[in-house]
C-alpha positions in Angstrom: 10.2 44.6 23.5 8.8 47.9 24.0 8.8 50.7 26.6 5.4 49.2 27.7 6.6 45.8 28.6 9.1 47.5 31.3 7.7 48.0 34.2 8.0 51.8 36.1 11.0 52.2 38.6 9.8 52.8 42.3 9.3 56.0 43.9 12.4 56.7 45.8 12.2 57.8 49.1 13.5 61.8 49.5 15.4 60.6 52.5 17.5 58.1 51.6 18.8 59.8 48.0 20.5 62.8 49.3 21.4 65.6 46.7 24.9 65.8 46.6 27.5 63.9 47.4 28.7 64.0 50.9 32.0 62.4 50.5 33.6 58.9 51.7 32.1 57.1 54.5 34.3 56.9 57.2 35.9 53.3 58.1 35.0 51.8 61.6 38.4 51.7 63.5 37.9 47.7 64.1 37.8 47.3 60.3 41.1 49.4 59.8 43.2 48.2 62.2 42.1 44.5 61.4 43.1 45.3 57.8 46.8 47.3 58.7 47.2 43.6 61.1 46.5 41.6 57.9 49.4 43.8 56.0 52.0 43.6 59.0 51.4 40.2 59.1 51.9 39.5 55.2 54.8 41.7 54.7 57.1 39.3 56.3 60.9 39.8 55.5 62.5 36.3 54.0 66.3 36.9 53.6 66.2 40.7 53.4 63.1 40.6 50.9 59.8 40.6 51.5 57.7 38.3 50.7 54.6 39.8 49.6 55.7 42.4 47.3 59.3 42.2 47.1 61.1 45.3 48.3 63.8 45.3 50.7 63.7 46.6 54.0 64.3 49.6 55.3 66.3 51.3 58.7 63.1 49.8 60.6 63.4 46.5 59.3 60.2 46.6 57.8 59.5 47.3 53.9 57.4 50.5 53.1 54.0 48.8 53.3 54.7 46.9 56.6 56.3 49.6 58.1 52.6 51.9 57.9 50.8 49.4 59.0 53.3 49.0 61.9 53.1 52.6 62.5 48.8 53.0 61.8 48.8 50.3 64.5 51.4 51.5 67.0 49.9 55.2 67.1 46.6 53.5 69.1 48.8 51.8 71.4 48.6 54.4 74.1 45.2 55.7 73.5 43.1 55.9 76.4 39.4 54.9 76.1 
């Protein structure tokens, strides 16, 4: 095979390459707090463990992981639209 049998890449347009980086793209709020309900919902305590990854709970009665997605979720609660 040689460089002539590949064929040229496409000439990008300007707009859609930009130059630099400009950092992470921001998740949609529906995507997030879907994702923080999935959590809550498997880090279930079954006697005093949870089951998903194990840790006890804590004063809230959540483990770490269930307790911010309990709290990411809560903080939208009262949000006015």
């Amino acid at each position: 095979m040689s460089s002539d049998d590949i064929e040229p890449l496409p000439e990008r347009e300007p707009s859609l390459y930009p130059l630099r980086d400009p950092g992470p793209v921001p998740i949609p709020e529906e995507v997030e707090r879907a994702e923080m309900r999935s959590v809550l919902l498997r880090h279930r305590l079954v006697n005093q463990v949870c089951r998903a990854c194990g840790n006890p709970p804590d004063h809230t009665g959540y483990c770490w992981a269930g307790r911010v997605a309990y709290e990411r979720l809560a903080s939208g609660w009262n949000r006015k639209e």
